[in-house]
N, C-alpha and C positions, 0 to 999 in steps of 0.2 A: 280399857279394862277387858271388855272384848278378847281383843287381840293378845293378852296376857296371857289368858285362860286358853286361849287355845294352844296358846305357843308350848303350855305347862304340860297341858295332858295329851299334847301330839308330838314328844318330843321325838327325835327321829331316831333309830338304832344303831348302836356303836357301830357299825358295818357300812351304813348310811351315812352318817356323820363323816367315818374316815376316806370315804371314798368320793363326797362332796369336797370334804377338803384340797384332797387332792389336788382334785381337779381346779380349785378357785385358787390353790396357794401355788401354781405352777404358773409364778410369775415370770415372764420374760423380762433380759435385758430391759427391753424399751417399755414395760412396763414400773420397774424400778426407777427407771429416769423420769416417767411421769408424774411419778410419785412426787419424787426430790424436785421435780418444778412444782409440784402444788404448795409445798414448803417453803421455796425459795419466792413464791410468786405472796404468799400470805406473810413472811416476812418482810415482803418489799412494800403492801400497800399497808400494815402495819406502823413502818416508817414514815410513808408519804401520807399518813394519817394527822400521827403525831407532828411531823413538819409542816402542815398544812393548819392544823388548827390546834393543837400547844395542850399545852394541863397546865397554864399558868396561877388560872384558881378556877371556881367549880363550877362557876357558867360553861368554859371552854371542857374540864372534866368531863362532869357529867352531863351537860347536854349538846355537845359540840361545839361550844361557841353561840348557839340559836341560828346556827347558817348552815343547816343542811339543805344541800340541795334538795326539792321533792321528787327523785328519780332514784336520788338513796335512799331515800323515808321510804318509797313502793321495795323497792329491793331488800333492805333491813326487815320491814315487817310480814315479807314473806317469807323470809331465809328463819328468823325468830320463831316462826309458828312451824315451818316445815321441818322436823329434828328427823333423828333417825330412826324414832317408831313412827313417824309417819311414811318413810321412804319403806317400811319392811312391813307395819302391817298395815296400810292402805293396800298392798299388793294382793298379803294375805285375805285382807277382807274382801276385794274383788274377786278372787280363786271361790273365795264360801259363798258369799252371797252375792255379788255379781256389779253392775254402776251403782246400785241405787250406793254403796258404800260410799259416794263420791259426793253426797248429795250436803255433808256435812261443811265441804272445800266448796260449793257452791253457796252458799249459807252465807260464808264470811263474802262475797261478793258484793252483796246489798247492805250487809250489818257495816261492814266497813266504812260506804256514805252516809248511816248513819251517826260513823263515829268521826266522819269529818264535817258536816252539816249541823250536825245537834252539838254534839260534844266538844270538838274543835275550838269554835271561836270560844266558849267558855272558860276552856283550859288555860290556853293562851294569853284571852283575857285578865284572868289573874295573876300571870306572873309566875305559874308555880313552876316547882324541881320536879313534884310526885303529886300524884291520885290524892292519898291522905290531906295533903297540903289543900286540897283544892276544897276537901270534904270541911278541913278546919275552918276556911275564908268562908267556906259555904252556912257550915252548921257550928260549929265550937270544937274545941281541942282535944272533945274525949272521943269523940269519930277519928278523928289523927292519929291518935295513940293507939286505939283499937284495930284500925285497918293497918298503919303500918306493919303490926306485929302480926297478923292475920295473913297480908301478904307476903312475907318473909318466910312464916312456917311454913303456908301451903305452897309456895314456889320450890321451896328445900324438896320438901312433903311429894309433893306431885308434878312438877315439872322436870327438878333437877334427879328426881329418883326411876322416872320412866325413862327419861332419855340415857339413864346410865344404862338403866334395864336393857333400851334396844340395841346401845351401842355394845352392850355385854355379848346377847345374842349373835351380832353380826359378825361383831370381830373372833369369836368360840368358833358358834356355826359355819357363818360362811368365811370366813379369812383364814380360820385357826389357827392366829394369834394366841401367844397366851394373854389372856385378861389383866391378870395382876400388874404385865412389865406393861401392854400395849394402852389399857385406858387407864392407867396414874400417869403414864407420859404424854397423853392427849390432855387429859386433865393439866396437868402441868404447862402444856406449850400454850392452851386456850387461856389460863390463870395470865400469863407473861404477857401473853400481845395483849389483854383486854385489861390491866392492871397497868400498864403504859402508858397506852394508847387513851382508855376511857374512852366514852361511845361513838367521838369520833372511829378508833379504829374498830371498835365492835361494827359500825354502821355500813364504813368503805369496807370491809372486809367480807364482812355478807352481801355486799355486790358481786364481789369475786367471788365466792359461795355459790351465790344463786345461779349467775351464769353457767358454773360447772355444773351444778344440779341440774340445770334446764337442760344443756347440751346433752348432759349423761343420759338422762333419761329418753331421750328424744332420740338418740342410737338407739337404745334396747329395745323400745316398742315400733322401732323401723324394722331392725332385724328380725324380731316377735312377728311384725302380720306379714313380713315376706315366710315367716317360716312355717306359719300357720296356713297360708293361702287368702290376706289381704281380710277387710272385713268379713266378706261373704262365705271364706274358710271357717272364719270363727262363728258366724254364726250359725254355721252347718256343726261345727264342734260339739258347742254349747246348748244347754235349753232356753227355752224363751225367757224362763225367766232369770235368769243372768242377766236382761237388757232392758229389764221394767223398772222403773224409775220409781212408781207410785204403788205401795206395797198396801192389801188390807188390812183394816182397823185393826184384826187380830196379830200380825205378825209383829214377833217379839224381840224384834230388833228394830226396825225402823215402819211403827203404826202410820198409816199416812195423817191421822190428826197432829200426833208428834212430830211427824216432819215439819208439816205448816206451822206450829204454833210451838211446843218444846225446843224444835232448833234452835229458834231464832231469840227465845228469850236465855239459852245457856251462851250463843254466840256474843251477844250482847255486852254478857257478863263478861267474856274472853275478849272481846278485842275494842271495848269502847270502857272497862275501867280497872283494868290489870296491868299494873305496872311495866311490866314486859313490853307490854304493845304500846300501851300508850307514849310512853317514853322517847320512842320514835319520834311522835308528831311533834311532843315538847320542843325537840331540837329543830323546829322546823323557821324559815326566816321570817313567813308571815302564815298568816288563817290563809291564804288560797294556797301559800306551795305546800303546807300541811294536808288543804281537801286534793289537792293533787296527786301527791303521795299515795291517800286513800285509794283513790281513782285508779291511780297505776296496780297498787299492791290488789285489787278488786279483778283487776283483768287477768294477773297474773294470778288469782286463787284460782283461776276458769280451768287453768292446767292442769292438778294433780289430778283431775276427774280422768284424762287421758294420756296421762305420762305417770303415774303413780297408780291408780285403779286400773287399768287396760290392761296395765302389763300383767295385774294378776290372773286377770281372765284368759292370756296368751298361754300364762303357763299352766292352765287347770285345762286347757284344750289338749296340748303339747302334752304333758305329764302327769295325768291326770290318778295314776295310783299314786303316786308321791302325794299330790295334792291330797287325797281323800283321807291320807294317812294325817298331815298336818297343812293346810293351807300357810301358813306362814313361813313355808320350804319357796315360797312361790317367788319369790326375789333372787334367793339363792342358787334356785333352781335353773333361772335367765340367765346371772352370771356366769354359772361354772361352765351349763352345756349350751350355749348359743349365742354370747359371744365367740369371735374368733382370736385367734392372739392378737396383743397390742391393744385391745379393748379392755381389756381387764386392769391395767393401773390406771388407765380413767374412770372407771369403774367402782375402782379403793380410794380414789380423790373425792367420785362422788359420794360416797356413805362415811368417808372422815369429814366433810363438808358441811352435812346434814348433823351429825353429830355435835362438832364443836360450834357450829352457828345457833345453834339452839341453849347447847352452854353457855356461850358468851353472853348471851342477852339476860341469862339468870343470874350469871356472877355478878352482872353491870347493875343490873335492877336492884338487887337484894341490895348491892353498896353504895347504891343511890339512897334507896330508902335509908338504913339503919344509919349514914352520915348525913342527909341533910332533914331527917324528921327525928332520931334519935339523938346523934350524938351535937349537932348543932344548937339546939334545944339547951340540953345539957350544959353546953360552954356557949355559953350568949357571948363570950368574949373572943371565941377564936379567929383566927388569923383564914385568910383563902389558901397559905400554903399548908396550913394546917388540915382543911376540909380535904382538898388532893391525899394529902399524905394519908389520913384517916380510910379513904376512900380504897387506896390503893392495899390497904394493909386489910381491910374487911374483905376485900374481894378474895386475896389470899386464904384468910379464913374461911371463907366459903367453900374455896375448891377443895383447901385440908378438910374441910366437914365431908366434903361429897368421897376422898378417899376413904377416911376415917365408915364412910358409909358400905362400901364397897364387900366388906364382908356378908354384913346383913343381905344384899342385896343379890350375891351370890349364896348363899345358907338359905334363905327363906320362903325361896320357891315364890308361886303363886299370887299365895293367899292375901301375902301382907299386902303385896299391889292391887289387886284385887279391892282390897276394904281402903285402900289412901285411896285409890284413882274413883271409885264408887262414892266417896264423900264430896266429891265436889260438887254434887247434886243438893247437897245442901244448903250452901249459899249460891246458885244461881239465881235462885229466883227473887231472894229479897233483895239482893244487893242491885241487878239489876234495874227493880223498882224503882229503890230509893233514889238510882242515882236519873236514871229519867225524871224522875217527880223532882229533882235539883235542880234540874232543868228545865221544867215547864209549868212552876208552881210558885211563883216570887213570895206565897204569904205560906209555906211551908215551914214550919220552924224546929230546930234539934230535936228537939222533947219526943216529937211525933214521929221524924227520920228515926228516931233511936227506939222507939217504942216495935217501931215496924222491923225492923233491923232484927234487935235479938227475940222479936215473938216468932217471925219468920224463919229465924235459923234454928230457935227450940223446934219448930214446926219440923224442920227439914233434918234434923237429929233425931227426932219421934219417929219420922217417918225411916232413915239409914236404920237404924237399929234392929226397928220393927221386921226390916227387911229382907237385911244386909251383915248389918253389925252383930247383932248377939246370935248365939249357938239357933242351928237351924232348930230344936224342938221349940225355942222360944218365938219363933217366928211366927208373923200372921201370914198365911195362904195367901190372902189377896193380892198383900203389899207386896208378898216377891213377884205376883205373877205382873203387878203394873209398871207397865215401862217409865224408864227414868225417864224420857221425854217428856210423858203423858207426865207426869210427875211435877215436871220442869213447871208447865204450865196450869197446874193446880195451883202451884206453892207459889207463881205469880198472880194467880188471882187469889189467893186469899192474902196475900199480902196488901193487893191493891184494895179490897175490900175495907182489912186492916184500917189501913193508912185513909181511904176516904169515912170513914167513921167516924175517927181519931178527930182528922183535918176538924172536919164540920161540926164538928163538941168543942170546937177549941178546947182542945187538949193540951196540957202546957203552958208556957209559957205563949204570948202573944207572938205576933210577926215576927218572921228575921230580922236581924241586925240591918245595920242600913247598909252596912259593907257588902252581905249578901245579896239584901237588892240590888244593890247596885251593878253586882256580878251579873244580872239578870236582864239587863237594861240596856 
């Protein structure tokens, strides 16, 4: 959200604009061929997806058969999280505020073990497709029904709506593509291979992804501290604090109590019970090549800190009026004037890369959930080619929603990203809880999960609104001035509060079912 806002009210001057263009769209020959091999190469592992592990019914669909290797589970679940606003503005936010930006991709490092150690064997355990699935076996049907639809809107809502946002940016700003023909046809190629294929080829694909991503980046910030003069250039550039990691109570972006404690309970929420990620592990062949997965995808989060954050501090040293004008020029700004020729269609590979790997995983997710917790449900009688068929037609739907979206998204400016990507603060914190306390509470029952759940998310609606949401006259002073971090970890402890109150009244109904125990054991 951040990174929205700044992007809104720094946009750069038609003068500016046409002369970045330029410079970025004076593709060479052997930059065009680079291209048409990144195409030709996402077509080929596409195929040898599908040939390799089938859509013959929804096991092989939607979770690859349960035989991913966990070397594609590390690569898939980092290609999934790392989209195209995090390639442009991790950069940006290194240009403004300096590494500590980077501290959020450090976060997912350790939250990750916890979602292969804690969460893992459980998941697995039960046998499920999806998150909801797991929450039904856990607590009852009306958690299923709830969360499906919850993660469906807000993946639309805020995953699939930001990454158009960046990919909108990139291809404007820096490609100067037109929007309309370049991302409904990205849209479209991403809809094809991952509507085929199913997470098999979403999975193997962001292998090939991520290697581009890694290598790409790994030129620019080579070429970056040769052209700055090496670390000790930049940090002759730069002020000190550009390189402090640990920021005072008061700074209003990253409080050092929020770092330690808000991070890790919104990470939580992000990468141990969101469909996206989780979904990886599901297709995993057992509980260890799942924590494996983790393990890899953990060492590979170590990187954006200095392959995506660095580079923005290279180029706030480098360009530092541009920067001050708009920090999110600070990616653009690498590309156009410091590569040299023949880098730059590796360059349009890596930010299509980032782009569509991040789509894929949303298209795949949402038509995981809505066929095998909605419409399976539904038809208790359906056939497995029917679940494929169903699967492949939702995914569709999706990507038409995300065109059909594309006007809004260019007309609306800011604001409206701004108030969707600012709500997700409102279920980090209980959903978080609850789904820990799932975990380590065998005499936890529905009633109380469900009490904690929507008191928690009134909680954290009371609190957007008051802050965020309604017209600034109606706002409370305090609640805008408290960081969403700080925030993060209120609304997990009043929730944990909540829920031990609740527990120990026996509230509810008695124990879990035995089938939950049993999940537990």
């Amino acid at each position: 959200a951040r990174w929205i806002q700044r992007a809104a009210h720094g946009v750069p001057s038609a003068e500016q604009r046409s002369r970045m263009i330029a410079e970025v769209t004076a593709l060479t020959a052997l930059d065009w061929i680079v291209i048409l091999v990144y195409f030709v190469g996402l077509a080929g592992v596409t195929l040898y997806a599908r040939s390799k592990t089938g859509a013959a019914d929804s096991e092989h669909y939607f979770l690859g058969g349960r035989d991913v290797p966990f070397w594609a589970i590390g690569f898939s679940l980092f290609a999934s999280n790392v989209g195209t606003d995090h390639l442009v503005g991790l950069a940006g936010a290194g240009a403004a505020q300096g590494l500590v930006a980077g501290l959020y991709e450090w976060s997912a490092c350790y939250v990750l073990l916890v979602l292969g150690w804690v969460f893992v064997p459980h998941y697995l355990g039960c046998g499920v497709y999806t998150v909801p699935e797991y929450l039904e076996k856990r607590f009852d049907r009306s958690f299923r029904t709830f969360f499906t639809w919850m993660t469906i809107i807000t993946t639309v809502l805020t995953k699939i709506s930001v990454t158009i946002w960046g990919g909108n940016l990139v291809i404007e700003e820096v490609l100067g593509w037109d929007m309309w023909v370049s991302t409904t046809a990205l849209l479209v190629l991403t809809c094809i291979y991952t509507s085929i294929g199913g997470l098999a080829a979403v999975v193997y694909t962001e292998v090939f992804q991520s290697i581009i991503l890694l290598l790409g980046s790994v030129v620019l910030v080579c070429y970056g501290l040769s052209a700055v003069g090496g670390w000790e250039g930049l940090k002759q550039a730069l002020p000190a604090s550009h390189f402090t990691l640990i920021k005072p109570g008061t700074d209003p972006d990253f409080p050092w109590f929020g770092v330690l404690t808000g991070m890790q309970i919104n990470s939580i929420w992000y990468w141990c019970t969101d469909q996206v990620m989780v979904q990886r592990v599901l297709a995993a062949k057992s509980a260890s090549s799942g924590q494996s997965g983790c393990v890899m995808a953990g060492w590979l989060k170590i990187t954006p800190m200095f392959l995506m954050v660095l580079p923005g501090l290279i180029a706030a040293a480098l360009y530092p009026a541009q920067i001050e004008q708009n920090s999110d020029l600070a990616f653009a700004l690498l590309v156009a004037r410091l590569l040299p020729g023949g880098w730059k269609g590796p360059m349009v590979a890596v930010m299509l890369s980032s782009f569509m790997a991040a789509l894929a995983s949303c298209f795949n997710s949402c038509s995981t959930l809505f066929t095998m917790d909605i419409y399976a449900r539904w038809r208790p009688d359906h056939t497995e080619e029917e679940l494929v068929k169903v699967g492949r037609i939702f995914t569709v739907v999706v990507a038409v929603a995300s065109v059909i979206w594309l006007p809004m998204i260019s007309a609306s400016g800011s604001e409206l990203f701004l108030y969707i990507q600012g709500m997700q603060v409102i279920w980090c914190g209980p959903i978080a809880l609850v789904f820990l306390a799932s975990v380590s509470m065998k005499s936890l029952n529905g009633d109380t999960a469900w009490a904690v759940l929507m008191i928690g998310l009134a909680f954290g609606v009371f609190y957007w609104l008051l802050s965020t949401g309604l017209p600034a006259a109606w706002r409370w002073s305090f609640l805008e001035s408290l960081n969403i971090l700080n925030y993060s970890m209120i609304s997990f402890t009043f929730s944990g509060v909540l829920l031990a109150v609740l527990h120990f009244s026996n509230f509810g109904r008695g124990s879990s079912d035995d089938e939950s125990t049993v999940l537990l054991t």
